[in-house]
C-alpha positions as CSV (number, residue, x, y, z in Angstrom):
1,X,3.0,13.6,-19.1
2,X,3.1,11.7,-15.5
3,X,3.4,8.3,-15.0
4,X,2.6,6.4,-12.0
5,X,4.3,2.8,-11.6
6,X,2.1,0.1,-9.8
7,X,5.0,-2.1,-8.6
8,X,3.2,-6.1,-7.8
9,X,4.9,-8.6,-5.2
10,X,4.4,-11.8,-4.4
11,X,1.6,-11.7,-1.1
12,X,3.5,-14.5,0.6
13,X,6.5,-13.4,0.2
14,X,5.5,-9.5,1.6
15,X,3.6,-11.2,4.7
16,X,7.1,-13.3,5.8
17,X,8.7,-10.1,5.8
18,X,10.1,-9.2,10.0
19,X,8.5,-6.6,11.6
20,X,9.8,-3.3,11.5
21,X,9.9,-3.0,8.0
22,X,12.4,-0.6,6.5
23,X,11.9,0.4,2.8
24,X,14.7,-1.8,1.5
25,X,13.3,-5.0,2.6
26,X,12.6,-6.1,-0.9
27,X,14.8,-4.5,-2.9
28,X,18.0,-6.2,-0.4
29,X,16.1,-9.4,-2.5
30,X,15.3,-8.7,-5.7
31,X,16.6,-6.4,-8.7
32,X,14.2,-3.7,-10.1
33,X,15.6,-2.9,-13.6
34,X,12.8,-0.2,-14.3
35,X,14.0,1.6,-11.5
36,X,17.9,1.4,-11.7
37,X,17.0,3.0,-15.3
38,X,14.6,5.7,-14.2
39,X,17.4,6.8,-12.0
40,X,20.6,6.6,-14.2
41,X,18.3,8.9,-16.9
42,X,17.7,11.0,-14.0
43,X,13.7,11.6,-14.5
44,X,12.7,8.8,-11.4
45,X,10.9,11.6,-8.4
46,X,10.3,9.1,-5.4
47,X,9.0,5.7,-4.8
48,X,8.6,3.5,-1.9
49,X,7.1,0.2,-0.4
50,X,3.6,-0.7,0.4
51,X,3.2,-2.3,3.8
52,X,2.3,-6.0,3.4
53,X,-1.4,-7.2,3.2
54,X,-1.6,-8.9,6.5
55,X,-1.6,-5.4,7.8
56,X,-4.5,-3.9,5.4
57,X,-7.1,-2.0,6.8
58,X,-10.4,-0.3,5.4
59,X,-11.4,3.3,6.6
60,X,-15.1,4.3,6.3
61,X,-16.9,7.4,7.5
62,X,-20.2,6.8,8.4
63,X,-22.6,9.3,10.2
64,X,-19.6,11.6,10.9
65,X,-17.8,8.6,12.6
66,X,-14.9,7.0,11.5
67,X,-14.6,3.2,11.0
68,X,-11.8,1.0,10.9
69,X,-12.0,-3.1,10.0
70,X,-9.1,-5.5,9.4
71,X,-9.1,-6.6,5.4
72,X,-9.9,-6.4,2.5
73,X,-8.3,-9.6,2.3
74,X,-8.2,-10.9,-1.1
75,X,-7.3,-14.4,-2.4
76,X,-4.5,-13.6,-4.9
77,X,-1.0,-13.9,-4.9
78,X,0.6,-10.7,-5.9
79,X,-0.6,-7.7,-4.4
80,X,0.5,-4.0,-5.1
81,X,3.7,-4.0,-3.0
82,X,5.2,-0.7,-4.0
83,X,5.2,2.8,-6.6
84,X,7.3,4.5,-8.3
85,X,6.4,7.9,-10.2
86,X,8.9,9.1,-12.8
């Protein structure tokens, strides 16, 4: 069986992050316990950041054309910062 980890971040805290992200940002900041176990029992495959919700965008094909727009932008404050698959 496969697992796939939906790591949540505080939005606020994702949009203050400096431009150009690297994938440690967040974890330089905070402690991921789930993860430092995955890897010491040696069955963690690959995870990695989200980029922070100030920079979502949604992609539509319409008519054979592609369409990009800024959002969705919902009012919430975690967002899915980050996976992890084991």
């Amino acid at each position: 069986m496969k697992f796939l980890m939906l790591v949540c971040w505080d939005a606020e805290k994702m949009d203050a992050q400096t431009e150009p992200e690297s994938s440690n940002d967040a974890a330089d900041d905070e402690s991921f316990p789930w993860l430092d176990d995955l890897q010491a029992r040696g069955i963690w495959v690959t995870g990695d950041q989200l980029a922070p919700p100030r920079r979502a965008r949604t992609v539509r094909v319409r008519d054979g054309k592609t369409i990009v727009t800024d959002g969705p932008f919902a009012e919430t404050k975690e967002v899915v910062g980050g996976f992890d698959v084991p």
